[in-house]
N, C-alpha and C positions, 0 to 999 in steps of 0.2 A: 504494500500500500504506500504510492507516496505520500508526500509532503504536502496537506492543504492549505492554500490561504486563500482571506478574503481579496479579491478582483474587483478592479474599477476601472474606469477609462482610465489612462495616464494623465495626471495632473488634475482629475477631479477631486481629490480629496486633497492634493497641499492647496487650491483655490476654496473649498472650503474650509478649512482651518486658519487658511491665510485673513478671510474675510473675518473668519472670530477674533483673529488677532489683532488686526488692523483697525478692528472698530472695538479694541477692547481699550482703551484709554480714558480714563476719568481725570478731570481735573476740577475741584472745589466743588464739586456737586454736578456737574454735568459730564455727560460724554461728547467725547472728543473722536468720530470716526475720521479716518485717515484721510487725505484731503487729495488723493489721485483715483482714476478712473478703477471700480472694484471689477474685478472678474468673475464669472458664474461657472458653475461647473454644468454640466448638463446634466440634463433632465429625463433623457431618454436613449438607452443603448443596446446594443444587442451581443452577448457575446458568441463565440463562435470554435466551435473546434471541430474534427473529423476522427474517429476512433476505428481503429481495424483488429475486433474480439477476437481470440483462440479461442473462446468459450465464454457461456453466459456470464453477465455481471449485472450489479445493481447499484445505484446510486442515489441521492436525492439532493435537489438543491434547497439550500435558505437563504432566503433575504426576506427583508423589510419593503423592499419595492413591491407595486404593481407589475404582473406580469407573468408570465408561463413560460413551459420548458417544450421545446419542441425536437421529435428525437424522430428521424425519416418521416416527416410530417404529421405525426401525430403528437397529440397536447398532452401536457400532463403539468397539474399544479407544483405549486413550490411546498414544498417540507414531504410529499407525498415519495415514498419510495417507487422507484423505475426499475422495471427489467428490460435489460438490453439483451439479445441473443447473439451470440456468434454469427461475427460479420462486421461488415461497414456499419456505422453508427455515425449518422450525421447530425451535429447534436448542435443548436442555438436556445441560449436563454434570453427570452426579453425581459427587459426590465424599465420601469420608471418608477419616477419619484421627485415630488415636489419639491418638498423639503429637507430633503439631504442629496448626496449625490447616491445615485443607483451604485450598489454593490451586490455580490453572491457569496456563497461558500458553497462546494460541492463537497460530499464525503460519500465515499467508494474506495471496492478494493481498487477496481482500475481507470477509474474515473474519477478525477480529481480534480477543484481547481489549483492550479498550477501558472507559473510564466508561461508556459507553451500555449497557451488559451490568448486567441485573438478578439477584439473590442473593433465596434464602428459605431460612429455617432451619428450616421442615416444622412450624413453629410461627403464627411473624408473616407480614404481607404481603409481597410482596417488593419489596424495596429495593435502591437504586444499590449497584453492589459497590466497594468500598474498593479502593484503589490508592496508589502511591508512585515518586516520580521516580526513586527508587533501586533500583527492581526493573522494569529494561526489555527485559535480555536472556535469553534461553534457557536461560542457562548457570546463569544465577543461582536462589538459590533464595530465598525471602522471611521463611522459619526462618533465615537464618543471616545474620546481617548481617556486611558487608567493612567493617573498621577501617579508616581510613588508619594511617601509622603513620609516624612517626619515630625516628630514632635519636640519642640524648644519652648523649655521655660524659661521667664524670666531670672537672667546672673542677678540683676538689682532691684530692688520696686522703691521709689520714694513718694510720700505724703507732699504734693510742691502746690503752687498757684489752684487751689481750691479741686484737686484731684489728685487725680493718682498715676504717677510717672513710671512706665515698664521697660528696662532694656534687655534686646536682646543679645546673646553672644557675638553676634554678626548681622549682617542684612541679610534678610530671609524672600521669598514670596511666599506669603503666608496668609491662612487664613486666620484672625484673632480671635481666639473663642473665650468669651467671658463666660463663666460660671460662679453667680450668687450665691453664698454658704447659706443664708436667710431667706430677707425679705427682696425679692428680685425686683428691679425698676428699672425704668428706663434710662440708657445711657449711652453718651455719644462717645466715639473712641477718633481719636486721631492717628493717624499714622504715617510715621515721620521716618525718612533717611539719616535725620538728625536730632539731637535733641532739642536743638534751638526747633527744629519746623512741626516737632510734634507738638508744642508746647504753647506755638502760634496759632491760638484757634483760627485766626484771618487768612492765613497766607497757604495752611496747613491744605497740601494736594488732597488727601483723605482723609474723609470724616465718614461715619458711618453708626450706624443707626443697627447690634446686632439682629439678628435675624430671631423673632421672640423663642420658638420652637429647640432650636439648636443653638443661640448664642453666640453663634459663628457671623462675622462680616464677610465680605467678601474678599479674594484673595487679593493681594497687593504685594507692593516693595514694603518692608517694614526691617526698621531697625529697634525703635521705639514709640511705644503705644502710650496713649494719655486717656487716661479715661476720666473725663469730666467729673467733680460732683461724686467719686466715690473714695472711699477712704480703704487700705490693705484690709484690713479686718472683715469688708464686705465680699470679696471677691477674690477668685482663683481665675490666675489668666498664664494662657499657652498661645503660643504660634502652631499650627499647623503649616508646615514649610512642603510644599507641592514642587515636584519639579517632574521632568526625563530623567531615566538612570541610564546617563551615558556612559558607561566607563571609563575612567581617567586610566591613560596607559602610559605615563611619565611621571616621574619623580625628579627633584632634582635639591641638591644638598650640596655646599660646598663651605667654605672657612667663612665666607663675608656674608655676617649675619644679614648687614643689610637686603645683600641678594636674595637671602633665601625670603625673610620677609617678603621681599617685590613677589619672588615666583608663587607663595604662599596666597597672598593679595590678589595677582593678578587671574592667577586658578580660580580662585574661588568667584571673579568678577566672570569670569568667562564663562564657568558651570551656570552661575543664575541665567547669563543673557541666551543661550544656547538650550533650546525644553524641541517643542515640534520643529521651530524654525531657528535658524539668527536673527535677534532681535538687536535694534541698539541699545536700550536699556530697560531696565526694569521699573523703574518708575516714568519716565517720561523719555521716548515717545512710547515703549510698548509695541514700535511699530517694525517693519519687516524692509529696510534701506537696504540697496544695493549695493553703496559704497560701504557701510560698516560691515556687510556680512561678507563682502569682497575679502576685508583684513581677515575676517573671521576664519576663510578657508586656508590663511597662511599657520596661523594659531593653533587650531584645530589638527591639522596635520602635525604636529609638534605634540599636542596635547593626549589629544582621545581618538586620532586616526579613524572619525567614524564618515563614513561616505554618503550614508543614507543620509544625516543632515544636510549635508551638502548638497544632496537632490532633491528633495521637499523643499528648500530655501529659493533655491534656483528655477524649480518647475511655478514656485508660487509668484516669483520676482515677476516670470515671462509673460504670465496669463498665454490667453488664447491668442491667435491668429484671427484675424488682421490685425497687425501690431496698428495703432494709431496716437498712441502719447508714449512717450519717455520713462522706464523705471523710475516710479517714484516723481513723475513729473522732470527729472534733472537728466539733463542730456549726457554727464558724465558719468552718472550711474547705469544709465544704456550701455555705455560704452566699457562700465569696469562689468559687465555681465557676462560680455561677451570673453572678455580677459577672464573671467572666473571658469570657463568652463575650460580652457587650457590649464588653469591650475589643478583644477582637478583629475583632467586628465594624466597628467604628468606627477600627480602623487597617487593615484590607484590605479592606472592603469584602466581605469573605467571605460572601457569600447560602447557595453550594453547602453551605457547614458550618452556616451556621444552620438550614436548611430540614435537613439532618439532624440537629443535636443538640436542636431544639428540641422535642419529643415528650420527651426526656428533664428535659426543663428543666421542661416541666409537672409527669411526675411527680417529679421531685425536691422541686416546690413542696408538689406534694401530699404527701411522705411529711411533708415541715415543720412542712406545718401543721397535723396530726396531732399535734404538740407543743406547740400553743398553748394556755396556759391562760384563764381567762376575761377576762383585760384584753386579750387578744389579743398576748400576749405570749409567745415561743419559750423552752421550759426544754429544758434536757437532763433525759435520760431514764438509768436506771443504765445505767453502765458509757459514757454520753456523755462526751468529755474536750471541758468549756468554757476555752479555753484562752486567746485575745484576742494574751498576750504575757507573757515572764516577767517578771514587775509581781504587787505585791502589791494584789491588785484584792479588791474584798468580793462575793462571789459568792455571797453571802446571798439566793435569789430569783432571779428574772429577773434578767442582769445588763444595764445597758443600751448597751452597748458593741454587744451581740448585737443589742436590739434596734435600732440603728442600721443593722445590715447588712440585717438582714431588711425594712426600708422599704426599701432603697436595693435589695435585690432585687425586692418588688413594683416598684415602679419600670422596673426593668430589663426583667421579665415585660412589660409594657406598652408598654415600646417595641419588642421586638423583636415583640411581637405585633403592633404597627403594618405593623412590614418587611415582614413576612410577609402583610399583608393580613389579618391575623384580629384581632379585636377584642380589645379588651386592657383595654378598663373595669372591667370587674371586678376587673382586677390594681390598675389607677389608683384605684378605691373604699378596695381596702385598703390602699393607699401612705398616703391618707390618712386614714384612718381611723388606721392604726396611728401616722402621727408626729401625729394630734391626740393618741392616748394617752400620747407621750415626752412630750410637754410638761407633759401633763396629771401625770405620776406620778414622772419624773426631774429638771423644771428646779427648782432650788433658787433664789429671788429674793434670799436672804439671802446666798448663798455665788457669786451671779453663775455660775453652771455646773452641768452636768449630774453628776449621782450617780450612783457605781456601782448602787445599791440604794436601793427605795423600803420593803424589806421589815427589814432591819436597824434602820435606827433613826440607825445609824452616822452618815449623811448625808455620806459618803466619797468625794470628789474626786481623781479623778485624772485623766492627758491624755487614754487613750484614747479614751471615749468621743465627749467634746467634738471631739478632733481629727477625726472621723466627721461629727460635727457641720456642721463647716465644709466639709469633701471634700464630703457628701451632699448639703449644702445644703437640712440639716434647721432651721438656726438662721436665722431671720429677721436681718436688719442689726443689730436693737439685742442682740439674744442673742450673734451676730457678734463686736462690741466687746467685750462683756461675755469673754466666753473668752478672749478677746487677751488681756486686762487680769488676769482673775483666775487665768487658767492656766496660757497659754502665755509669759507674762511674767511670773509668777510663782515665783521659786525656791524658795517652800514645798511647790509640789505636789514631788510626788518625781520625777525626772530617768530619761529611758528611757534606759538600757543598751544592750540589743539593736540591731544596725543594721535589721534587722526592721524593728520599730516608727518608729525613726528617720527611715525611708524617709518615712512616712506623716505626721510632724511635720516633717517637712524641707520637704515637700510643701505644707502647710498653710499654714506660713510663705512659701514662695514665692508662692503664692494671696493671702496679704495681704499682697505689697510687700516682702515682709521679707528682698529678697535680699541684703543688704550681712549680715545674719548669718547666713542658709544658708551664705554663700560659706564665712564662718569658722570656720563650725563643721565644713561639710568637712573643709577644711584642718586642724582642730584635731584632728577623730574622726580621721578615714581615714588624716591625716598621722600623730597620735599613732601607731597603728599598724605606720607603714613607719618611724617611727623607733625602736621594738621590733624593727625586724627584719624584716617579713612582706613576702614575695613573692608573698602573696594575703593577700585579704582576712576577718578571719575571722568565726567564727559571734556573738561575742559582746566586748565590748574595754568594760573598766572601766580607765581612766587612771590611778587611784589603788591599782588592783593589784600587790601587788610583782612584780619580775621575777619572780623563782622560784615564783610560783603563776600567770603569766599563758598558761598552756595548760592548767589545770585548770578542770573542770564542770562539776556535778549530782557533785562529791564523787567524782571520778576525776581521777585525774593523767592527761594528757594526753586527760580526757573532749571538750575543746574542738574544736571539727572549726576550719582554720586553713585552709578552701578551702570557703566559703560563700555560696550565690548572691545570695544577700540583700544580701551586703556589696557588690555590685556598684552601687547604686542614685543615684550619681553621676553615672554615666553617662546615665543619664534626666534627672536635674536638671539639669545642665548643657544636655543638646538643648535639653530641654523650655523649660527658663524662661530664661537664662543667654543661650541662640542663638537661646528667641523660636520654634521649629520646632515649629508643632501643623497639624494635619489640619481645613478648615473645612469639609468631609463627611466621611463614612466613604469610606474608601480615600486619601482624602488628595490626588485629582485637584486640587481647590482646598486649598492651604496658606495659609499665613500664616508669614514671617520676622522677627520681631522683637528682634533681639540688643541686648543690652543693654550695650552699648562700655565706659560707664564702668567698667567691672570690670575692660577690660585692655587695656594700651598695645598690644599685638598681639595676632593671634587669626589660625590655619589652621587649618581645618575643614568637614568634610565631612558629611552626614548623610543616610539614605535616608529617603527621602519618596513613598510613592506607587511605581512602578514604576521611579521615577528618583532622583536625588541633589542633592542643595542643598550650595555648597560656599560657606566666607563666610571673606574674607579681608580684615585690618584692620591698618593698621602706625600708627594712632594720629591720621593725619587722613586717610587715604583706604580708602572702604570698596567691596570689591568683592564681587558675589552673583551666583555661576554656578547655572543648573540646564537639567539637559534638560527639563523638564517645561513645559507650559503650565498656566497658572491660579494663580501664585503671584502675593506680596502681599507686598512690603517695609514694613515699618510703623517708622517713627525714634519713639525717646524724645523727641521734640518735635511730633509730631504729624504731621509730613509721610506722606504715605503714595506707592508707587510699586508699579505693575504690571511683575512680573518677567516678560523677553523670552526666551523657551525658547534655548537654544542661544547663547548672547549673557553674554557679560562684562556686569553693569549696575554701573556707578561713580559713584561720589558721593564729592567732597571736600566733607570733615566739618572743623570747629570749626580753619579755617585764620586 
């Protein structure tokens, strides 16, 4: 008997959960559904398979939809067991349903639903049906997804401003459940990332009113709860913390307390924003961005190696066909979309997700380049948000930040049209076509760096683009130095804020060598941070902020989201460049370890690789490199190189 799981069209379930998620934001009493165009899953599909018996079998399907099973033309209801006899069996389920997306389950010894099970929407051809590890049994249903769930009581409670003040260990998403020892009343509870914001009943994002029955509010970001008007003696109060059990398949331990804090910090920011989809944060927006969950699949690869996120994030991004507005409304989150599914490809190996999202990747290119003006340059169009990073950028024109991305997507077009066996010159014509245009219209000789704007006049430097620059590997060697020199080493341009952006100059600098100041600046950003206070990481952290405004932004008191996945991006620096741990195919069969010791008298650490884990252990002159995997490659800062033995401790006494 195989394997069954619940079947749906592809992408009809991450467009339903995506529309839960996106319209799931509250702020001070009202909801806040997400302000781009929602997508629908369909409503009506049929699936489809051909079966050729050695002998009788029986089956029956269940679902929740409208609809019948038809097996060589003849009907038979849903949950009703079927006899098929020995022979061809030609077997479609219809299904509909209003309000969820249509799904099945079959259970048989030799009829099963399975990936091999084809889907049409009475529109397109039919296509493999979508499925999920998480939906295998009977019982379950594929609309409802099972939280895990923890319980956290309050470490502190205090009697303060005419209530009762609860912290928790950490920031949770949690639901707060009050329980009265007596006389039960009514009470309003706050819930704050801070304690200053729980404590503001004005300003305070969630207030809530529990639910009479159960006591329970509804689930939120919660660090600390305020319950109005009640003293500790009335009341027993818990978190119920809800999340995905994604497994975390990295550790990482070394001498510099600070670091470990960061990785400790930035883990645990990354676990909350990561549940069905990448979110960007837990309290505000809640919502489902292309450019933060872009970062996300660098993170994630380093962290918990899970792919299915990766595709439920991505199928929800795309929505359907006709593409007609931008990810997220922002032209450059279109464009980091299409970059994301090279990421992925190139860390699992993933074909089954390329060979289906790629149709979409074409027309996604095509809606693009319907925005090109005649230098062959991508503008936004009204009501497009050209967004980059909050940076005062000159967005006078084409800005060329964009067009950095949009090469680096031709680009991408052309390799995966490779994987796939279809030709991809056309894509490669205008990779090059279009960075002969940057050079052509952006590089400034005078100012050694590339320009916001060729149409301003301005001739306006700033990192962004440059930093693109060097990632794409648009800048020839001598342009290279040149951005080093005039840019990125230069404290006249203006300084990114954002951990956002940060990621991607953090990045750039590691790319050229420059690990001895990523380390610092870590330690400087992420630490300044935890010495504020934060038990995640947050959306945005200016150092010269005073305390009393540092959870305020965009001109709201506590606007700051202070559990942002973005801020995780250490986590990737560290694997990546720090432990040396990259993939020298996609999937990662063959790696490459090359840790870079001088950074620290000790070092325990684990990291996933491939379908296995690389674990590297250092106490200052002896270095040891476990993995189960075969095809890895120990590479020394002195040039030695060694072939890692799968299953085998490999040890090297270093600098004795």
């Amino acid at each position: 008997m195989g394997q069954s799981y619940w079947i749906w069209y592809p992408g009809d379930m991450e467009l339903y959960y995506a529309m839960q998620q996106n319209f799931s934001r509250v702020e001070r009493g009202f909801g806040w559904p997400a302000f781009w165009k929602s997508e629908g899953f369909r409503h009506r599909v049929a699936f489809r398979r051909t079966y050729r018996l050695e002998q009788e079998t029986r089956f029956s399907v269940i679902s929740d939809s409208v609809g019948f099973v038809l097996v060589n033309d003849r009907k038979y209801p849903f949950q009703e067991e079927i006899i098929c006899p020995a022979g061809e069996a030609v077997i479609a389920v219809h299904a509909g349903c209003i309000q969820e997306f249509p799904s099945i389950y079959i259970s048989g010894e030799a009829i099963c639903s399975d990936s091999d099970w084809m889907v049409e929407d009475y529109d397109k051809p039919l296509v493999p049906v979508g499925y999920s590890k998480y939906f295998t049994l009977p019982q379950q249903r594929p609309s409802r997804w099972e939280y895990s769930q923890q319980v956290y009581l309050p470490i502190r409670s205090e009697e303060c401003e005419g209530g009762l003040l609860c912290e928790f260990e950490t920031e949770l998403t949690a639901q707060i459940e009050v329980s009265f020892l007596r006389e039960k009343k009514a009470v309003r509870v706050y819930c704050g990332e801070s304690r200053e914001e729980a404590l503001d009943r004005e300003h305070c994002y969630y207030s809530w009113l529990p639910e009479p029955d159960t006591g329970r509010c509804p689930r939120c970001a919660v660090r600390f709860a305020f319950l109005d008007g009640v003293k500790a003696e009335e009341v027993q109060v818990k978190a119920l913390h809800q999340y995905v059990d994604i497994p975390v398949k990295a550790d990482f331990s070394c001498s510099d307390e600070v670091l470990n804090s960061i990785w400790q910090v930035a883990e645990h920011t990354f676990r909350l924003c990561s549940g069905i989809f990448f979110i960007d944060g837990v309290k505000r927006d809640k919502w489902i961005w292309g450019g933060d969950a872009y970062q996300s699949f660098f993170v994630n690869q380093y962290l918990m190696a899970d792919r299915d996120i990766n595709r439920r994030t991505w199928l929800a991004l795309r929505g359907n066909d006709p593409m007609t507005t931008h990810v997220n409304t922002i032209l450059d989150y279109t464009l980091y979309w299409i970059l994301g599914v090279q990421v992925h490809y190139e860390a699992y190996a993933d074909k089954e997700f390329l060979e289906q999202i790629y149709p979409k990747m074409c027309s996604t290119m095509e809606f693009c380049e319907a925005q090109l003006e005649e230098h062959g340059f991508i503008v936004g169009r009204e009501k497009d948000w050209i967004y980059i990073d909050w940076a005062d950028l000159d967005k006078d024109g084409p800005l060329c930040a964009e067009q950095m991305l949009l090469a680096k997507c031709w680009k991408v077009m052309a390799d995966m049209s490779r994987v796939l066996g279809v030709s991809g010159e056309d894509y490669q014509e205008k990779y090059l076509a279009l960075t002969e245009q940057i050079q052509k219209y952006y590089w400034d000789e005078e100012k050694g760096a590339y320009i916001d704007s060729f149409t301003s006049g301005k001739r306006h430097v700033t990192r962004h683009a440059n930093i693109f620059a060097l990632l794409f590997e648009i800048a020839d060697e001598e342009k290279r130095s040149s951005i080093m020199k005039h840019v990125l080493e230069n404290p006249e341009i203006p300084q990114i804020t954002t951990p956002y952006f940060q990621f991607y100059e953090l990045e750039a600098l590691c790319r050229a060598g420059h690990l001895s100041e990523v380390l610092e600046r870590i330690k400087s950003y992420w630490g300044g941070m935890l010495e504020r206070g934060a038990v995640t990481f947050w959306e945005e952290f200016d150092p010269k902020a005073p305390v009393e405004e540092q959870y305020d932004m965009y001109g709201d008191r506590f606007g700051k989201s202070l559990c942002h996945a973005w801020g995780a991006s250490p986590i990737y620096l560290l694997g990546r460049y720090f432990m040396g741990i990259r993939p020298l195919c996609p999937g990662g069969n063959q790696f490459a370890v090359e840790p870079q010791l001088e950074f620290f008298e000790k070092l325990d650490c684990r990291f996933p690789v491939a379908d296995g884990t690389v674990e590297i252990k250092w106490d200052g002159t002896r270095l040891e490199v476990r993995t189960d995997l075969t095809g890895g490659m120990l590479y020394l800062t002195d040039g030695r190189e060694f072939s890692l033995q799968a299953g085998e401790v490999n040890c090297w006494e270093l600098f004795a």
